[in-house]
N, C-alpha and C positions, 0 to 999 in steps of 0.2 A: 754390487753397483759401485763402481765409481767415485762417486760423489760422494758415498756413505761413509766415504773411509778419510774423509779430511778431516786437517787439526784447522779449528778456528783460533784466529788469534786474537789478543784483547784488544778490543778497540772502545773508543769512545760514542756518548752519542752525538758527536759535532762531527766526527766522523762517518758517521751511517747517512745513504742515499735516502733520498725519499720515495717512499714508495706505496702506491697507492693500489688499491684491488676493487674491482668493479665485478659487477653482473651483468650481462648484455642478455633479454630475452630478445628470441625472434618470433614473429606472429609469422603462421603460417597460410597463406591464401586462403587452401581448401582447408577449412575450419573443421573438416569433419575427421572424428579421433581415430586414427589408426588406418586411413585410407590410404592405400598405395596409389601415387601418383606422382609423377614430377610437380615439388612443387618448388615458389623463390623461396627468401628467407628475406623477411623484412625487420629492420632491429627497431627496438625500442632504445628509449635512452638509457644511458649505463647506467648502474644501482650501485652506489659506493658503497663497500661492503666493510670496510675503515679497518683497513691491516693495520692492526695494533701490535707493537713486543711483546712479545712473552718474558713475564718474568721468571725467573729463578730456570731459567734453559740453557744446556748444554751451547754455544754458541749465538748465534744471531739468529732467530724463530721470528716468524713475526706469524702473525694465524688471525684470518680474515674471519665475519661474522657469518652461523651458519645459513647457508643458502637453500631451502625450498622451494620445489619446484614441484609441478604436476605429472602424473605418468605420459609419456610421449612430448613431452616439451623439449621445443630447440635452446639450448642456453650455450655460453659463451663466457669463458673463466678466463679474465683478463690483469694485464699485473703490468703499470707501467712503474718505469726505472729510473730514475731521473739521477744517472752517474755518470762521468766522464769515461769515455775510450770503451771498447768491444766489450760486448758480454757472450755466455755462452749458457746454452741452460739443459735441465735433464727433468721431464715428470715422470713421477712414480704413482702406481693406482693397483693394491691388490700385489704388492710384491713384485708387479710388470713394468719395466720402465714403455715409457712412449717418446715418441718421435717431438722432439722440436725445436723449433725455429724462429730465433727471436730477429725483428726486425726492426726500425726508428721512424718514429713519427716525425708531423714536421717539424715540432720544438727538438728536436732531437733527444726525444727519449725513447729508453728500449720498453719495446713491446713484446711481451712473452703472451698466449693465447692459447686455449683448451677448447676446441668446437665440441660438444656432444649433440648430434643429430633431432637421434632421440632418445629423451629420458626413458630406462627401464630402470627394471628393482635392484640388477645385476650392477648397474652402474653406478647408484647410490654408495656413497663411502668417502675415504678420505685421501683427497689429491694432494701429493708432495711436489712442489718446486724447487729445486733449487738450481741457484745463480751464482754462475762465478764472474764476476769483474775484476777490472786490474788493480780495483783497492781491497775491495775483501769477499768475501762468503756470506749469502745469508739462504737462509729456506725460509716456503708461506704455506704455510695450510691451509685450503680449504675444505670444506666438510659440506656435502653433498645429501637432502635428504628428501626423501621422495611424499611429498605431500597429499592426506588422504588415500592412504595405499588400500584400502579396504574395500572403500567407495567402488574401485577401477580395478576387476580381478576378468581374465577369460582363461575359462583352466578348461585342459579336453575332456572332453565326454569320455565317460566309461559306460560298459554294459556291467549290466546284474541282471540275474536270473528272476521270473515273475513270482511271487509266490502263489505255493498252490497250482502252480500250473508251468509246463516245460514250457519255456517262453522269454524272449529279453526284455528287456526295456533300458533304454536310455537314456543315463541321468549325465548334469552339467551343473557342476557348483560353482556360478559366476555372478558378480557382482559388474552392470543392474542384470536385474533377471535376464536368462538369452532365451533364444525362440532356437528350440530344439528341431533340427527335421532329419530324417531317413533319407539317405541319396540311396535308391535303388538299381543297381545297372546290370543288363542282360549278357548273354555271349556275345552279342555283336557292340559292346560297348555304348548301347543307348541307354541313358540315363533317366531318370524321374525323380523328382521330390517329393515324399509326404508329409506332412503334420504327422505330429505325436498322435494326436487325437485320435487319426484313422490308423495311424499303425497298431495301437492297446488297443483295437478290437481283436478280439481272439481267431476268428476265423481271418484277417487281415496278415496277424503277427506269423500266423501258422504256415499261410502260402508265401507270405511276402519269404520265409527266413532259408526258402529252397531258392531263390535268386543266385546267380553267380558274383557278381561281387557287391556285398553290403559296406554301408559307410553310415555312420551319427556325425554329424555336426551341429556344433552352436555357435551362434551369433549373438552380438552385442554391439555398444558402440564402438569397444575398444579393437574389432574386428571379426574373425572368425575362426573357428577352430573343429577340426574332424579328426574322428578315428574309425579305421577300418578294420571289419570283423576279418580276422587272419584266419587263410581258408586253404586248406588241401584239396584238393581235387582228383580222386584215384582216376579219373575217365581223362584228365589230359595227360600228357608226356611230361614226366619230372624235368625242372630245371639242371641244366649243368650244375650249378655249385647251389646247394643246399641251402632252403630258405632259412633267413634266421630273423629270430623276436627277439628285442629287450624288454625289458621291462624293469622298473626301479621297484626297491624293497617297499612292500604294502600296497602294490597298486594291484588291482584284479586279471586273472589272467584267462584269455577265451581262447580257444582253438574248433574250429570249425572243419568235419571231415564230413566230404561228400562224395556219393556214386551214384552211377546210376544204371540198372542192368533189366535185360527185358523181363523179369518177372520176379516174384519178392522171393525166390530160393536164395537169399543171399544176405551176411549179415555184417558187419562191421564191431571193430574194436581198437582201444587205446592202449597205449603201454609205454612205458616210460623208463628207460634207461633197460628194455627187455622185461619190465615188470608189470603188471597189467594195475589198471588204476583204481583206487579203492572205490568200496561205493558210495554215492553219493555227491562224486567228484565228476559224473557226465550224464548224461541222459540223451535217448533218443527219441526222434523225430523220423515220418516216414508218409509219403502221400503218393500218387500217380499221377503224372504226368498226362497230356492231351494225348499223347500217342501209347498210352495205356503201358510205359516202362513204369518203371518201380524206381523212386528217389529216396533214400536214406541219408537221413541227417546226424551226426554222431557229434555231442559237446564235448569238452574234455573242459573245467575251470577251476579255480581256485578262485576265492573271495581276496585274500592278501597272499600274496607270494613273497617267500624267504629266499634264503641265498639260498634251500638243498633243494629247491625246485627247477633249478637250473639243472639241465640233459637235454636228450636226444627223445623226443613226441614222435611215434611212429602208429599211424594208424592202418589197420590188416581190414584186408576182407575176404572170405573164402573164392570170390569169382574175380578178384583185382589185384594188380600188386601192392604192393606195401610200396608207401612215401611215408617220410620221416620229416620234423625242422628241431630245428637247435634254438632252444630256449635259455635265452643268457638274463639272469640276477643281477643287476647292477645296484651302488648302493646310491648313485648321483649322476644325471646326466652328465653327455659328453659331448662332444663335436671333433669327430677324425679329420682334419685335412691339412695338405701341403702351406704354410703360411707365407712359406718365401714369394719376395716381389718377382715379379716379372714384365720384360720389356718386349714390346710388340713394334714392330715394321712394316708398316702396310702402306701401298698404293696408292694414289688419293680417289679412286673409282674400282678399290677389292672389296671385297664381300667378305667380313671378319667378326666375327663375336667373340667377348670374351667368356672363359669360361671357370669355373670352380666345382670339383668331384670332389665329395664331401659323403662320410659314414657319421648319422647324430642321430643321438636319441635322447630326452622326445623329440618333436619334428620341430626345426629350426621358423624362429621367423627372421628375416632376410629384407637388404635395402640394397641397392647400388650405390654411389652417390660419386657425381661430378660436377667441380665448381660450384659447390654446397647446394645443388639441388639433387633431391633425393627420386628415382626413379624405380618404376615395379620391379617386384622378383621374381620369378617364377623358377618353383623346381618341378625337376622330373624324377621321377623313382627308374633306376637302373636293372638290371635280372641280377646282378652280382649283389645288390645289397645296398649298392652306394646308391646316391642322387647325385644330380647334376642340376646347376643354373646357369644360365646364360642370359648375356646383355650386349645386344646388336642394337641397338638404337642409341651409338654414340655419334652419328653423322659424319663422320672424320674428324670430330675434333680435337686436336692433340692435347694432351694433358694427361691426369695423374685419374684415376677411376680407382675407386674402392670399392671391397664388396665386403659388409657387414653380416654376421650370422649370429643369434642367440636362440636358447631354448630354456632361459630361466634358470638351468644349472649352470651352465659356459657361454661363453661369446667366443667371435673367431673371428678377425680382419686377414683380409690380405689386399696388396695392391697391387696395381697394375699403370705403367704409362704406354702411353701409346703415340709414336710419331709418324708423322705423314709424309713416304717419299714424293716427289714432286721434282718433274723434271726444271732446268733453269727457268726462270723469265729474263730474257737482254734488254736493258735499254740503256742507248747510245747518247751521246751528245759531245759535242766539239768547238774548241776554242781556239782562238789564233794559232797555239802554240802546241796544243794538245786534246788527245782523245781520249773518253773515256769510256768504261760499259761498265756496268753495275747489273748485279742477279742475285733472284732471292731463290732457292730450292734446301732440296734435303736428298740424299746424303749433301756434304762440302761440291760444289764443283772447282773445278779448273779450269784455265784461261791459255786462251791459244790466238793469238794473232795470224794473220796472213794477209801480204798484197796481193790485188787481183791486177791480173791484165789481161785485154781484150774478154773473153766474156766465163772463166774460170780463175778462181782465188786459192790457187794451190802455193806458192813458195810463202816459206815461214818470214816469221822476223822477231830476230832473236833479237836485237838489241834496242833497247830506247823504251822495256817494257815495266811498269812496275806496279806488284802486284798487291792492295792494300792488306791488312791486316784481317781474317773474316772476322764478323760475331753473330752472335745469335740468341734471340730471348730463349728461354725455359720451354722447352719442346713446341720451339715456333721453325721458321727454316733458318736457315747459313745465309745472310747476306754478304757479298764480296762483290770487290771490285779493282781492274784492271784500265793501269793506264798507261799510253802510249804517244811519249815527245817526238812530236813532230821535227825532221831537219828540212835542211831547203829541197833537201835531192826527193823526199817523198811530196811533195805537195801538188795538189792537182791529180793524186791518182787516190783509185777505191782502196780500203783494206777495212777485212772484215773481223769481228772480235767473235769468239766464240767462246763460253760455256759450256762444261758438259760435265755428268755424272755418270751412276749406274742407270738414269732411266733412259739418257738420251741426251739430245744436245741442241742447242738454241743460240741463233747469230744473228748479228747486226752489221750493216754495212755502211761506212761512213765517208763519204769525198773530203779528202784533204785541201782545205782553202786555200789562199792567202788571204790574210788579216784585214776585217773589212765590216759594216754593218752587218751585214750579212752573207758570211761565210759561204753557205751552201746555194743562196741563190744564182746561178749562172746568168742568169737573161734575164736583167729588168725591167725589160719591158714587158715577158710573160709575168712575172709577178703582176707589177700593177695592173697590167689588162686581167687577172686572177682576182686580184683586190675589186677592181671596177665592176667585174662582173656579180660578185657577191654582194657588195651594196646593193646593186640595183635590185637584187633577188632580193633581197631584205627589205627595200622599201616599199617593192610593189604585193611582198605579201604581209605587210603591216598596213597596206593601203586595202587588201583585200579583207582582211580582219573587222579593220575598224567599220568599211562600206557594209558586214555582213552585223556587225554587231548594231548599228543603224537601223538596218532592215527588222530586225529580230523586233517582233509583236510583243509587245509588256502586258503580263497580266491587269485586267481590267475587268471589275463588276459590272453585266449589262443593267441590273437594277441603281438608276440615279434618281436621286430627288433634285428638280429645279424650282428656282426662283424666276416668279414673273417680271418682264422689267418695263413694258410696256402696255396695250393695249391688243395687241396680238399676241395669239399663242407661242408663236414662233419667235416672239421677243422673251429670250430666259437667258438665262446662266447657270452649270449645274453648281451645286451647294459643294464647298471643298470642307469635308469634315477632317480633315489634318489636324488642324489644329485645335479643334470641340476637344474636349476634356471625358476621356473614355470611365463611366459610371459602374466602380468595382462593384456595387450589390451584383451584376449579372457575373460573375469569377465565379469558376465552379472548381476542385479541387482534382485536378487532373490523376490523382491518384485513384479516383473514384470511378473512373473510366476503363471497360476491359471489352478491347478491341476488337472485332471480329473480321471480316469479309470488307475488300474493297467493294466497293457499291461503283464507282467509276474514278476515272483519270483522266488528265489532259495533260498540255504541256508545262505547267506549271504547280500543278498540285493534282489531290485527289480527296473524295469522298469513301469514308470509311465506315462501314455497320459498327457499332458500338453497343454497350450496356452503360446507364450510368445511374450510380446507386444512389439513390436520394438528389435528384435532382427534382422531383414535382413536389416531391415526401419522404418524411424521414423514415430510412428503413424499406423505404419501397423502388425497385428498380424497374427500369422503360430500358425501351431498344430507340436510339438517337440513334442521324446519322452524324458524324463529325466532317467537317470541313478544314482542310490543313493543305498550306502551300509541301514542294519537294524540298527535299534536305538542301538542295542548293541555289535558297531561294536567294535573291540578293535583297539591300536596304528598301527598294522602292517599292517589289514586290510586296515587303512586309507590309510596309506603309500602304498601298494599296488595298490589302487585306484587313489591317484595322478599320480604315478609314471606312470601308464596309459595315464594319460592328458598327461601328459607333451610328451608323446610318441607320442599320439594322433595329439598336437601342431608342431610335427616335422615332423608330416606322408605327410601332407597336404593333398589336397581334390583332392575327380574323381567321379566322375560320377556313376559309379558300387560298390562304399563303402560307405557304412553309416558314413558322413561327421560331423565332431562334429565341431558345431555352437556356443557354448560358454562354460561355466561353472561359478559356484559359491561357489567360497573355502571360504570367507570370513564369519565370526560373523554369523556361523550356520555349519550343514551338507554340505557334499560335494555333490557337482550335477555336471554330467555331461552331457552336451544336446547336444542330436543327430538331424537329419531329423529325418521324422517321416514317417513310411511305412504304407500304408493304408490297405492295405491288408494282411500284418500278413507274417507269413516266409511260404517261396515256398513248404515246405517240406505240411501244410497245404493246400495250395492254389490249386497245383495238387492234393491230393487228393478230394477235393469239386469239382473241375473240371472231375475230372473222367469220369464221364457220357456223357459228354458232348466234349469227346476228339473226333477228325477226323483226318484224316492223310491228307488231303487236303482239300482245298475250294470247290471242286468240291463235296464230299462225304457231302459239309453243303448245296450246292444247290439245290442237287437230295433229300436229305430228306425233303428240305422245299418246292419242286414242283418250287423250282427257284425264290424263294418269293422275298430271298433278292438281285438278282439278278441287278436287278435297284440302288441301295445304292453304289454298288462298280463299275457302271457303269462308273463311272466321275474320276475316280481314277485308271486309266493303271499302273502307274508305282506305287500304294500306296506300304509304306517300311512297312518291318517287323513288326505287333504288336509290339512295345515296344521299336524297337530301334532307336535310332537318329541318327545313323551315318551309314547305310547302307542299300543302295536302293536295294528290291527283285520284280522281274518282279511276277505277280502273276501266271503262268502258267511256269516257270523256274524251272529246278530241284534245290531243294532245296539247297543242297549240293555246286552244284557248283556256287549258286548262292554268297554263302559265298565271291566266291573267284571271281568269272567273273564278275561279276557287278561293275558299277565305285559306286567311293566313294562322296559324297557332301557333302558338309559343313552344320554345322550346322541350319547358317543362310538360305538358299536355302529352307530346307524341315520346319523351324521351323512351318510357317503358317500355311501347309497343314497337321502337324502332330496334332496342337492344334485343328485346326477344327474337325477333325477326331475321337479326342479321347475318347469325350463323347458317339459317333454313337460305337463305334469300342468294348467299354468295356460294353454297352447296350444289345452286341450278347450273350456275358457271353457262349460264345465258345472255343477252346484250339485245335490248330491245330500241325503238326509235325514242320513247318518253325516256331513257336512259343516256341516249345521244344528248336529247334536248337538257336533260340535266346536268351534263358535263357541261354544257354551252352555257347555260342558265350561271353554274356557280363559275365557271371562269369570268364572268363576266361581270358577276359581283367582288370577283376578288381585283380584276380593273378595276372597278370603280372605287372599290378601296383604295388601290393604288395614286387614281384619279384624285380622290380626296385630300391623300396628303400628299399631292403635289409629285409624286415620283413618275417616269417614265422607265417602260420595262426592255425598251430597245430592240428584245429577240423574243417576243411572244411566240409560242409554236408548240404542239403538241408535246415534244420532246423536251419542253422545259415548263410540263403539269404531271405532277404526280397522285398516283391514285394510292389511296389507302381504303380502310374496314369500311365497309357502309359503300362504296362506289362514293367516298367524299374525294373531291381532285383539290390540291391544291397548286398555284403558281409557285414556281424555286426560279432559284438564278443559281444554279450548282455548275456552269460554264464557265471551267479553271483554265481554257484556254483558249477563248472563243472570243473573236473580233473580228466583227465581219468585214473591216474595211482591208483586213491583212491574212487571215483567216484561209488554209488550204483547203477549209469542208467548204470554199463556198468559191462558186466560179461565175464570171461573166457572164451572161446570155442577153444580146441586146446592150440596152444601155439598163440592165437591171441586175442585182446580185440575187446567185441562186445556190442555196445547198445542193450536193453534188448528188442528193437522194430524188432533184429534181424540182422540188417542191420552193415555191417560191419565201425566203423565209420572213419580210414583209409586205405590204401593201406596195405596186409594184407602180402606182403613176409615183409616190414619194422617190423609188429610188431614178426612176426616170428624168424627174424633174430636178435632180441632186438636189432638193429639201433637206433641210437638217429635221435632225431625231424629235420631233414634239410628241406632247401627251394626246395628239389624234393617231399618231403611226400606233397606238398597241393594242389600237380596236379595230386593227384589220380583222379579215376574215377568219372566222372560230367556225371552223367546219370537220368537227372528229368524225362526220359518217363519210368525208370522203378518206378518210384513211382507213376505215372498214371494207369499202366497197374498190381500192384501190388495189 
């Protein structure tokens, strides 16, 4: 080297630069140890590692403190300079020098830099710097050491023979333990995986080991790792060039010889260098195949192998020919391949991969890496011996591409740049006195002027041309540019500039002016009539913007609470909870919410099925629905949607209205959580019911021959499907059973309503006392409403939901619903109607354009006509 062989001369320490050495880690996005993937590299703050002199050293040493790091960690060896004029530098690692490049920061000092990817155990050691400046010499040590190397080991599987029984098993000695499995694959190349577990059963190990190609792998965090059982084959056609094995001193050695012939008159054997193998060094294997041929299996192993086991494995059969492989002793892995850089030229729309043909043993692990993000590897095993990897997913982008290889004994880089032809791009522009074109491509182009006349650009112009200087970043394109002095004799005519390369060529054409506002425009009056007409296009579609942003219906809760302010009903005002003060006891921790099924949508938000854990009890989860505007809600929206909570937080709870359980306004979207109705809105529910409606129990006995007659035996006085709070004799008129029957507490009926409820919603029947209970509890859940004051606005089947029990209750889940703007709802008459036809309130109110009071949400509650509809 070089640099080894300098005389230092004496200097002082008022003399010496200052110099400082850092650590840079990078955290890697995808956290997980040893994944191949593209990932960034994001740095931490640098770690002053305090280059201290060395004393009593052969020149100027200075040697930074030793740095640990983790197996596969990104680190970064830094060393600023702080010396007047050019430096120049050289690292040494293992006796190799490496590439480098020092550069200046903004203080203007030099910056010398060591990226390691990824920490391995190979790279662990001691990095030499040294620097040459125009005042003197100095070299930095740092010492590199791989922390917890014990902890983090994946070493490949080997086979061993079972004991007591012809048979393998495969072992993996890695640190944390790895999960061993058997890849099995057939002649057509389908593959399976097993567990150990089921391979070490003996009838398992026995059939599985007559397969065509076996493999062991283990896994860990640090990755994964396989080795394949090496297999002759007398039944297919020898390779051209002779299979070969390495293997290092002490490690175990398998060879696997298989035939297969229509009947068992046929035997097999091993022999090694023409001498047949001792005993105890093979054993055979033999079973029948489905189609009743005869399969011989023949081992040939050694437990550790030396150098004199190295020859020529040739296994015989009396009914097959003899194949042979070559078994090579090595005492250290290797890695074969070409190292020299190479430079590529491609297209900006060719089809190009790079590639690396590589002989290594053991089997290499391997990175790609551009613009320090690291990309997958993939090899492929070759019929000669070698492998191959290749990397196509650079997208065209020019620069420097690495590809990295180690196997624990050796590493191996080599690099590659790649540039991108691209035909010119021209762009023109022109000034009083002069024209210019400017073009960015790859290769250089060249510049060609020409006059046109009449409607061809053929005669040159050779004089008045001048042609700038090119340049070009670091495998980006050739930017150049040509320019051409206008005289008096040219002006007023076209002349075109051209560009051109090896891909092709690119022109601009430009009217020669006289000197003036505006050069190229001929006809002022078409410009401005050009101008005039653009405006106007511009204000009439800024006038049609803002008329449509107008029109656009604002989300709005039909559920309001008013204030009386007179002696008529119709004297209110609704309650503006804006400004009420939103009561954090109801915040629920929106992490506790795990999301399921939209349940519905509008044009402003949507309802979502949910879990939320511990929102009634700790420990105990329910199915909510949540309530949440779309991601692109605006301010008034939001406001809108609190301003509901907090109405919501004032309503308090019943039984017949969908009761809100919590919300979460905080550090995210706004949610608000409901109960959750299992069966969907009524408006729904009767019609799936339909078929199945009866106007008594009696009309479900006579069609079932009285089947279920027994079921309701045990139950004289069972209440109403669905309701809790009102006992119906089952042979009672209906009607008055509303009102004659006593009333019982909740507690009284709860047991025999829970028992019931499963049997009772199992009939998936729908009788008239069922109608009249749907009617009965909406109308307590009015009068709830009624009570405090609120108006429901859009009362309608479609906005009561049914849950367990046939309990309904009222919601306002209309995230886009405003009937005065509203597309589900059209004109008829002077009265507004959903477009499903059905009127959706009381129809003299909208006749008589009345505003919204707390009489409009007692219209008509009629679920059996949506049965019978």
């Amino acid at each position: 080297v070089v640099f080894s062989a300098m005389i230092f001369g004496t200097i002082t320490n008022q003399d010496l630069p200052v110099i400082k050495c850092v650590l840079i880690n990078h955290k890697n996005n995808d956290s997980s140890v040893g994944k191949s993937s593209s990932y960034p590299m994001v740095s931490e703050s640098p770690e002053d590692l305090g280059c201290a002199l060395r004393p009593q050293s052969a020149g100027t040493v200075y040697e930074a403190a030793t740095v640990e790091v983790d197996v596969s960690a990104s680190i970064t060896l830094q060393v600023l300079v702080d010396t007047p004029g050019n430096i120049s530098c050289l690292w040494i690692f293992k006796h190799s020098s490496l590439n480098c490049q020092p550069r200046f920061d903004v203080q203007n000092r030099g910056v010398v830099s060591m990226v390691i990817l990824k920490m391995t155990e190979t790279q662990a050691g001691e990095y030499l710097l040294f620097i040459q400046s125009e005042a003197t010499n100095y070299t930095i040590l740092f010492t590199v050491s791989i922390r917890n190397t014990l902890l983090f080991t994946l070493r490949r599987p080997y086979f061993r023979k079972m004991e007591n029984q012809d048979a393998l098993v495969c072992i993996s000695e890695s640190v944390p333990e790895p999960i061993v499995e058997w890849v099995l694959c057939d002649s057509q190349g389908e593959c399976k995986e097993e567990s150990p577990a089921v391979v070490k059963k003996e009838e398992k190990v026995l059939h599985e080991l007559f397969g065509t190609d076996i493999r062991c792998c283990a896994r860990n965090e640090l990755g994964r790792e396989c080795t394949r059982l090496f297999t002759i084959d007398l039944n297919q056609t020898p390779q051209t060039t002779l299979p070969q094995l390495f293997l290092k001193v002490g490690e175990p050695l398998w060879i696997r010889c298989k035939a297969v012939h229509v009947n068992h008159g046929f035997g097999l054997t091993w022999e090694l260098e023409n001498k047949a193998l001792e005993e105890g060094s093979y054993f055979e294997m033999s079973t029948y195949s489905t189609n009743r041929t005869m399969i011989r299996i023949l081992f040939a192993f050694v437990s550790s192998v030396a150098r004199n086991n190295t020859g020529y494995y040739t296994c015989s059969s009396s009914k097959h020919p003899s194949q042979s492989a070559l078994v090579t002793i090595v005492e250290k892995g290797f890695i074969n391949a070409t190292n020299s850089s190479e430079d590529y030229e491609i297209d900006q729309y060719e089809e190009f991969c790079f590639s690396v043909r590589f002989k290594a043993y053991p089997q290499i692990r391997c990175t790609w890496t551009f613009s320090r993000k690291a990309f997958p590897c993939e090899q492929k095993a070759l019929d000669d011996g070698y492998s191959v990897s290749k990397f196509c997913n650079h997208k065209h982008q020019p620069g420097e591409y690495i590809f990295h290889a180690e196997n624990g004994d050796a590493q191996f880089t080599k690099m590659f740049t790649l540039n991108i032809r691209r035909k010119p791009q021209v762009l023109a522009e022109a000034s009083a006195s002069q024209a210019s074109c400017s073009s960015d491509g790859y290769p250089l182009p060249s510049w060609t002027w020409k006059k046109c006349s009449d409607k061809s650009c053929t005669e040159d112009i050779p004089e008045g041309v001048w042609n700038r200087k090119a340049n070009r970043k670091v495998f980006g394109q050739w930017v150049s540019s040509s320019t051409l002095n206008m005289s008096e004799a040219m002006k007023g005519f076209l002349v075109k500039c051209c560009a051109y390369n090896s891909l092709g060529t690119s022109c601009e054409t430009i009217l020669l002016n006289s000197p003036g506002p505006f050069p190229f425009i001929q006809d002022s009056i078409s410009f401005y009539a050009t101008i005039g007409v653009c405006l106007l296009f511009i204000v009439v579609l800024t006038m049609l913007i803002c008329h449509k942003y107008k029109k656009q219906f604002r989300y709005e809760s039909q559920l309001q609470m008013v204030q009386v302010t007179g002696s008529s009903d119709n004297e209110y005002f609704y309650v503006d909870f804006r400004d009420c003060d939103y009561d954090l006891k109801w915040e629920f921790p929106r992490e506790n919410l795990e999301f399921g099924k939209v349940l519905g949508s509008g044009a402003f938000g949507k309802v979502m099925n949910a879990t939320a854990y511990g929102i009634s009890k700790t420990g105990v989860s329910i199915q909510v629905a949540v309530k949440m505007l779309k991601e692109k809600a605006d301010s008034s929206e939001r406001e809108a949607l609190m301003s509901e909570l907090k109405m919501m937080t004032q309503l308090g709870s019943h039984e017949n209205i969908v009761n809100l359980l919590g919300a979460c306004t905080l550090s995210g979207p706004i949610y608000l959580i409901f109960e959750y109705c299992c069966y969907g809105d009524l408006l729904n529910y009767l019609r799936s019911k339909r078929e199945k409606f009866h106007r008594t129990w009696t009309e479900i006995f006579k069609e079932h021959n009285f089947s279920f007659y027994p079921t309701f035996q045990s139950h004289p006085n069972s209440s109403m499907p669905g309701s809790r709070d009102v006992q119906i004799h089952p042979h009672s008129d209906p009607i008055s059973g509303l009102h004659g029957n006593s009333f019982h507490s909740e507690d009284e009926i709860e047991y025999e309503n829970q028992k019931r409820l499963e049997e009772e919603e199992d009939l998936n029947v729908l009788t008239f006392e069922d109608l009249l209970c749907f009617a009965y509890q909406v109308a307590k859940g009015m009068e709830f409403l009624e009570f405090k004051s609120c108006v429901h606005r859009d009362l309608a089947a479609r906005n009561v939901l049914v849950t367990h029990g046939k309990v309904v209750k009222i919601c306002d889940f209309g995230l886009a619903r405003d009937i005065m703007s509203d597309s589900n709802y059209v004109v008829r008459g002077n009265m507004y109607q959903n477009v499903d036809g059905r009127v959706s309130e009381r129809p003299h109110i909208y006749q008589n354009r009345r505003p919204f009071s707390r009489e409009m949400d007692s219209g008509p509650l009629s679920p059996k006509a949506q049965v019978e509809d």
